[in-house]
C-alpha positions as CSV (number, residue, x, y, z in Angstrom):
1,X,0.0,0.0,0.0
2,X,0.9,3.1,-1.5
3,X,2.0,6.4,1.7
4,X,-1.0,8.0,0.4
5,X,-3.6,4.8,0.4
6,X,-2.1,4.6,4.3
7,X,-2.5,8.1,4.9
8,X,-6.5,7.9,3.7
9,X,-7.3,4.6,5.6
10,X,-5.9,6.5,9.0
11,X,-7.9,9.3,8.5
12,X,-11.2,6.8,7.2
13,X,-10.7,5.2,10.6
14,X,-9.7,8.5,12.6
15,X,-13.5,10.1,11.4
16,X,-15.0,7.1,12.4
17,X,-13.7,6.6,15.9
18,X,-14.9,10.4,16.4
19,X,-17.8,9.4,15.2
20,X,-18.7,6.2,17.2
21,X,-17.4,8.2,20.5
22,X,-19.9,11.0,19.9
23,X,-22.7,8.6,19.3
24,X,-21.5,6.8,22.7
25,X,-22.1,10.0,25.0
26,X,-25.0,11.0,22.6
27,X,-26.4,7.7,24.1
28,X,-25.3,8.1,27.4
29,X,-26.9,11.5,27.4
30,X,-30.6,10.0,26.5
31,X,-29.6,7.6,29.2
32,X,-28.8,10.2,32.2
33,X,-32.2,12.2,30.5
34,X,-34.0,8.9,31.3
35,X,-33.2,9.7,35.3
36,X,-33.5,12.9,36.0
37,X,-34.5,12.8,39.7
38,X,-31.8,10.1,40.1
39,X,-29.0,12.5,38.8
40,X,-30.7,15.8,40.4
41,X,-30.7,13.9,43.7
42,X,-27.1,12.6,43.2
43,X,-25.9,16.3,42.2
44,X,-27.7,18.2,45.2
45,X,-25.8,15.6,47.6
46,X,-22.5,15.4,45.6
47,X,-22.7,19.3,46.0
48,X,-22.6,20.0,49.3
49,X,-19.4,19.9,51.0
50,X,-19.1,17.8,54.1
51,X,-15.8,17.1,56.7
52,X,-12.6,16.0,56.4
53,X,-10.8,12.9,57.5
54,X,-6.9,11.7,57.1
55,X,-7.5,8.0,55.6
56,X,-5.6,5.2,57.8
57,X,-2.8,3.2,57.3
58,X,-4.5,-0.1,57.9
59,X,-7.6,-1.3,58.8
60,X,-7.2,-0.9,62.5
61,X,-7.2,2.6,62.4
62,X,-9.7,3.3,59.5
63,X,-12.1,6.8,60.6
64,X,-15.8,5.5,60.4
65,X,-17.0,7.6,57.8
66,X,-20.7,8.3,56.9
67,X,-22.8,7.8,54.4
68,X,-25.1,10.1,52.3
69,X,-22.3,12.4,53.1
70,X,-19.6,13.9,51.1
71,X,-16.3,13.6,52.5
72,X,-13.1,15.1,52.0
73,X,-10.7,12.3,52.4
74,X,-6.5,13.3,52.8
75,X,-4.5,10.1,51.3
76,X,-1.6,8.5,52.6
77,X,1.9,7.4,50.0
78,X,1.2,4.1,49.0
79,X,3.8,2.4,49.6
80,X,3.6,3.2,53.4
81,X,-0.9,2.0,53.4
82,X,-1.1,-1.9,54.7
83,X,-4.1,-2.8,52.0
84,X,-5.7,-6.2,52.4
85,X,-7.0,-5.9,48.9
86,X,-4.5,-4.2,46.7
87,X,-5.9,-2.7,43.3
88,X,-3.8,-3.9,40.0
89,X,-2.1,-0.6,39.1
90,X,-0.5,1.6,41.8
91,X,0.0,5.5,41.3
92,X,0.7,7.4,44.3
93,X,-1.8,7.6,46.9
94,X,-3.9,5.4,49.0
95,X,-5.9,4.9,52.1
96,X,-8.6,3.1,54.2
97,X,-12.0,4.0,56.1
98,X,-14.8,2.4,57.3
99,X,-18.7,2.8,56.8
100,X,-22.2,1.2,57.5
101,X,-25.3,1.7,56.1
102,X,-28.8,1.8,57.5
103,X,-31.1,-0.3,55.9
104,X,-30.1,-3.3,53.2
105,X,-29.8,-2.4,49.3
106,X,-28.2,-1.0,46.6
107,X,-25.5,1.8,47.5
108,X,-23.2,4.1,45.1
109,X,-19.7,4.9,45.9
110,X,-18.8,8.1,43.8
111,X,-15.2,9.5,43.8
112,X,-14.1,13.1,42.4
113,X,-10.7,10.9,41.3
114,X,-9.5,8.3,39.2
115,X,-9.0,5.8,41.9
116,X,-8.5,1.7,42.8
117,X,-11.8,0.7,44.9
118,X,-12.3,-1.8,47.1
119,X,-15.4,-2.3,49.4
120,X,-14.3,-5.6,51.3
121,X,-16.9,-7.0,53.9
122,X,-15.6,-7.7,57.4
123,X,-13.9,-10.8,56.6
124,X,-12.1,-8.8,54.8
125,X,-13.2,-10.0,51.2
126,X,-13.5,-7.7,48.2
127,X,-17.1,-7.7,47.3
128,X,-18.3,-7.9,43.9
129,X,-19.2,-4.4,42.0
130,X,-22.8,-4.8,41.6
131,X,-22.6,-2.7,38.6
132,X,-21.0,0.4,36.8
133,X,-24.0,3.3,36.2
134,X,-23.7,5.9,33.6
135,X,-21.3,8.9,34.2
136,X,-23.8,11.2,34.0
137,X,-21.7,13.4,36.5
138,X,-18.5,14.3,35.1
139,X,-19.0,17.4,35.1
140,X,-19.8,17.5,38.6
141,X,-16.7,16.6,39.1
142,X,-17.2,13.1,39.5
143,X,-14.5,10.6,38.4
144,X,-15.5,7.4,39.5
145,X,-18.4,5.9,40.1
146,X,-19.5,2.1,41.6
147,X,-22.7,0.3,42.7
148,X,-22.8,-2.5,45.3
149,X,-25.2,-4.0,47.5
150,X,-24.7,-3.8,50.8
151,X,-26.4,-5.2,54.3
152,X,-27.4,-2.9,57.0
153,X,-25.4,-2.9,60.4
154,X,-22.0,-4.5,59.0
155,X,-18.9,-2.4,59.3
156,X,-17.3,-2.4,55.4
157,X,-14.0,-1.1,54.5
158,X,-12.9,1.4,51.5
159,X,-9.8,1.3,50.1
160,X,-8.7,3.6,47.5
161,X,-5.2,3.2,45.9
162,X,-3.4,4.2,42.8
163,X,-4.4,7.7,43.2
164,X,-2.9,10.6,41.9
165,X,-4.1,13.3,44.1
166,X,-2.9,13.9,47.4
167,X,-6.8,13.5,48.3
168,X,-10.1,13.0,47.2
169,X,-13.7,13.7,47.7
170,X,-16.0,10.6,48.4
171,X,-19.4,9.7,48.5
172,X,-21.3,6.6,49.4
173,X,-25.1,7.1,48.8
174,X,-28.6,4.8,48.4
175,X,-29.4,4.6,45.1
176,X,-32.4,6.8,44.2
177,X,-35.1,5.3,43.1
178,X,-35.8,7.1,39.1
């Protein structure tokens, strides 16, 4: 193949991976249209600023944090954080807290960074991501978003790792009904 053919196939595939990525967020736009008293309630909570806690090192001294509350979490190095359930990349920063939650069901952890997260049960087990939702709040400054069930009156554990930022704003919620 000719420099020129090459050149025209690159820019054939370059217009339509632009193409297929604005028809993704066109669809994901419908989608977060679909919800909007799930994404107005998300927003109103997400907005509000709430206290600050210094993540542990290890589990023993993990900060209860609570729920339906966003918190302003300061990170530990990485290297120096005891994790019981490391993510697969590492990047800087990392840390531990606890939670509960009230009443059994479906919970969203939401993140303002790119981050590793674990929710492990009291046994210390990672538990399984009940499912990704639509990122319907990046511009909220949400970077990271999760879904798991969870059981009311157990004690879980966070852990974020292979975080950039010295920090990062968190945010575990009940899922809204739409």
């Amino acid at each position: 193949m000719s420099t020129s053919g090459l050149r025209r196939l690159l820019r054939v595939a370059a217009v339509a991976l632009c193409s297929l990525t604005t028809l993704a967020a066109s669809a994901q736009d419908e989608a977060c249209a679909d919800a909007p008293r799930v994404v107005a309630v998300l927003k109103s909570v997400w907005s509000a600023a709430g206290p600050s806690v210094d993540a542990a090192r290890n589990a023993a001294s993990a900060p209860v944090i609570a729920h339906a509350l966003r918190v302003a979490v300061r990170l530990q190095p990485e290297g120096e954080v005891a994790l019981r359930a490391p993510g697969q990349r590492t990047a800087g920063q990392a840390g531990i807290v606890d939670f509960s939650v009230p009443s059994a069901g479906t919970y969203r952890v939401m993140s303002s960074e790119r981050a590793w997260i674990e929710v492990l049960s009291a046994d210390g087990l990672p538990l399984p991501v009940y499912m990704r939702p639509l990122r319907c709040l990046r511009g909220e400054g949400v970077q990271k978003e999760l879904i798991y069930r969870l059981d009311a009156g157990q004690r879980y554990t966070l852990e974020m790792s292979a975080v950039a930022a010295p920090g990062l704003d968190l945010l575990i919620i009940a899922e809204p009904a739409p």
